[in-house]
C-alpha positions in Angstrom: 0.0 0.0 0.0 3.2 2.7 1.3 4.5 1.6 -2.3 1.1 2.4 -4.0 0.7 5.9 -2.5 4.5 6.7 -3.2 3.6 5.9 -7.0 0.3 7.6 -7.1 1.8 11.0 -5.5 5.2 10.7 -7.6 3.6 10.8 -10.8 1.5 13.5 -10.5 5.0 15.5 -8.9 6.8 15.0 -11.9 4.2 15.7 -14.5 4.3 19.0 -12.7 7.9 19.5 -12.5 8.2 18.4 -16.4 5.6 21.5 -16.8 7.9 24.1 -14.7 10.6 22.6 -17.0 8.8 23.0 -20.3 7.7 26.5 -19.6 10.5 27.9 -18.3 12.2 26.7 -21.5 10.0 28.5 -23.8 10.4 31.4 -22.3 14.5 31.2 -23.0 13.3 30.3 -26.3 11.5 33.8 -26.6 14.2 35.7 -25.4 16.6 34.4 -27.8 13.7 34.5 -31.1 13.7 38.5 -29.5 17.5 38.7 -29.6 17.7 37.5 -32.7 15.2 39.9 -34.5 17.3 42.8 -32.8 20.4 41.8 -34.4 19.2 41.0 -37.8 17.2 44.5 -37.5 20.7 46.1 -37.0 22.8 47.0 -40.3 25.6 45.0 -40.7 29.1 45.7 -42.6 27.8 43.9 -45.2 24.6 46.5 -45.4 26.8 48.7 -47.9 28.5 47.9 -51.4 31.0 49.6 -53.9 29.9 50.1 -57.1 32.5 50.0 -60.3 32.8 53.8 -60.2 33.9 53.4 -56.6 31.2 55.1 -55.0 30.1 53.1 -52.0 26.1 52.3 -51.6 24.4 52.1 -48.3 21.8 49.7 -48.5 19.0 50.3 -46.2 16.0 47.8 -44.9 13.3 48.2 -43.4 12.4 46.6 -40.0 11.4 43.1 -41.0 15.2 43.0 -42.4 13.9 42.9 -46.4 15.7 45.6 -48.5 13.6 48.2 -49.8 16.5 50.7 -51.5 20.3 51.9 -51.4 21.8 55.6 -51.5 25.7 56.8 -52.5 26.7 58.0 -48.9 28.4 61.3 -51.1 24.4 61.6 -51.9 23.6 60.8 -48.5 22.5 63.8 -46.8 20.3 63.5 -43.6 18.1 61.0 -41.8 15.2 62.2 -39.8 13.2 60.8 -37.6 9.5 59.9 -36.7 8.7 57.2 -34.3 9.2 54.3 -36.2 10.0 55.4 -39.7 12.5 57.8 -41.1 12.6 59.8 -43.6 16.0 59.5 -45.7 17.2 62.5 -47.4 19.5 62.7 -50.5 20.6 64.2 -53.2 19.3 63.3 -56.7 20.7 65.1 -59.7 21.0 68.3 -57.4 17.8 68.5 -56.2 17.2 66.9 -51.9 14.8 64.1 -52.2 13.3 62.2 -49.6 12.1 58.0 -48.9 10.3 56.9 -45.9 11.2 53.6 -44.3 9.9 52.2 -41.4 12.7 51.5 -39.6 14.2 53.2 -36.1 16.9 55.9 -35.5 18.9 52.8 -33.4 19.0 50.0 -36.0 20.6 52.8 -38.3 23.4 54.2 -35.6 25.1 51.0 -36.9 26.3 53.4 -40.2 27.7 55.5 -37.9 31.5 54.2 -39.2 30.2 55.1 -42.7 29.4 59.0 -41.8 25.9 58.9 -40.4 25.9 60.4 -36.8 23.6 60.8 -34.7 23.4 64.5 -33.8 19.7 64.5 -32.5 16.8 62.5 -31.0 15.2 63.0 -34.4 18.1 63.1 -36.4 21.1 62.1 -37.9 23.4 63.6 -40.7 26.0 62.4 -42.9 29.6 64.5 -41.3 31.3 64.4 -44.6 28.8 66.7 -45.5 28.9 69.8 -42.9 29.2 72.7 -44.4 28.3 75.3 -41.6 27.9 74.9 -37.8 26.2 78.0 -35.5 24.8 78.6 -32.9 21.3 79.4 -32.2 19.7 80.1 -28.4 19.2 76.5 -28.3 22.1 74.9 -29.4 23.8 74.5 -32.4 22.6 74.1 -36.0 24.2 72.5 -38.7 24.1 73.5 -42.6 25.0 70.6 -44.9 26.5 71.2 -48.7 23.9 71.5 -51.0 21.0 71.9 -48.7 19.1 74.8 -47.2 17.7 72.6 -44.0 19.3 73.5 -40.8 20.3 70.2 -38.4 19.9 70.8 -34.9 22.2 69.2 -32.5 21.4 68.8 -28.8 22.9 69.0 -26.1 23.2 64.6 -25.5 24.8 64.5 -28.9 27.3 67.2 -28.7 30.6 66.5 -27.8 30.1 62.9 -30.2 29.6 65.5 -32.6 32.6 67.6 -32.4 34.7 64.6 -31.6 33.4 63.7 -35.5 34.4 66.6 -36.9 37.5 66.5 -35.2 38.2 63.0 -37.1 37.3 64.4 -40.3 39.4 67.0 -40.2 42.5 65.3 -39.3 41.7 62.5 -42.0 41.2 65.5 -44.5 44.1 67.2 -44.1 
């Protein structure tokens, strides 16, 4: 009988703890299926090309990962943000043109090796194209070459900022 009720309550105890195990389990799974979107969300090294003329292409993606167009970054101009789109800004046979992605501001910091800083909560800017920097009662505002739009950046992205144009002044020269 001891032998019986040891059987009948054992079962029923590891059923359970099988559960606690199973559950526990898909929850790590659904961590990592989140991590894993993040970093496939993120531009990559690869996420730009050279072209025969040598002009190098930045690819961009939207948010599922799935290509949607690609820019020269010397045509590159700004990036502006809102919510979970931004609008990308470049030049086109002289004349600013514009393409809405649905992407965020932090998947495309990763281009920030390639000349797009982030200067801005809602925007970023390619540094290669800086043309004027002054300051206004808020801050500072930046006028790039070949555009008439003025680029605040705040006070969180400052000194990033200068240390950029720092860099590109000592690779210039």
């Amino acid at each position: 009988i001891l032998l019986d009720i040891i059987g009948i309550l054992a079962i029923p105890t590891c059923i359970l703890t099988l559960i606690f195990i199973i559950k526990e389990q898909e929850q790590e799974l659904a961590t990592l299926q989140e991590e894993v979107i993040q970093i496939q969300n993120l531009p990559s090294k690869s996420d730009h090309t050279i072209t025969d003329s040598g002009a190098q292409l930045l690819n961009f993606n939207d948010s599922a990962g799935k290509f949607i167009f690609s820019v020269a970054t010397d045509d590159l101009m700004y990036v502006e943000s809102a919510d979970n789109y931004v609008n990308i800004h470049y030049m086109n046979e002289d004349h600013l043109e514009s393409h809405i992605l649905h992407n965020t501001m932090k998947s495309l910091e990763a281009y920030k090796d390639l000349g797009l800083l982030r200067c801005h909560r809602y925007f970023m800017m390619n540094i290669n194209k800086v043309k004027l920097v002054k300051r206004d009662g808020q801050g500072l505002k930046v006028q790039l070459q070949g555009c008439d739009t003025e680029i605040p950046v705040s006070k969180t992205y400052l000194q990033s900022f200068f240390d950029h144009l720092q860099g590109n002044k000592t690779k210039t020269e």
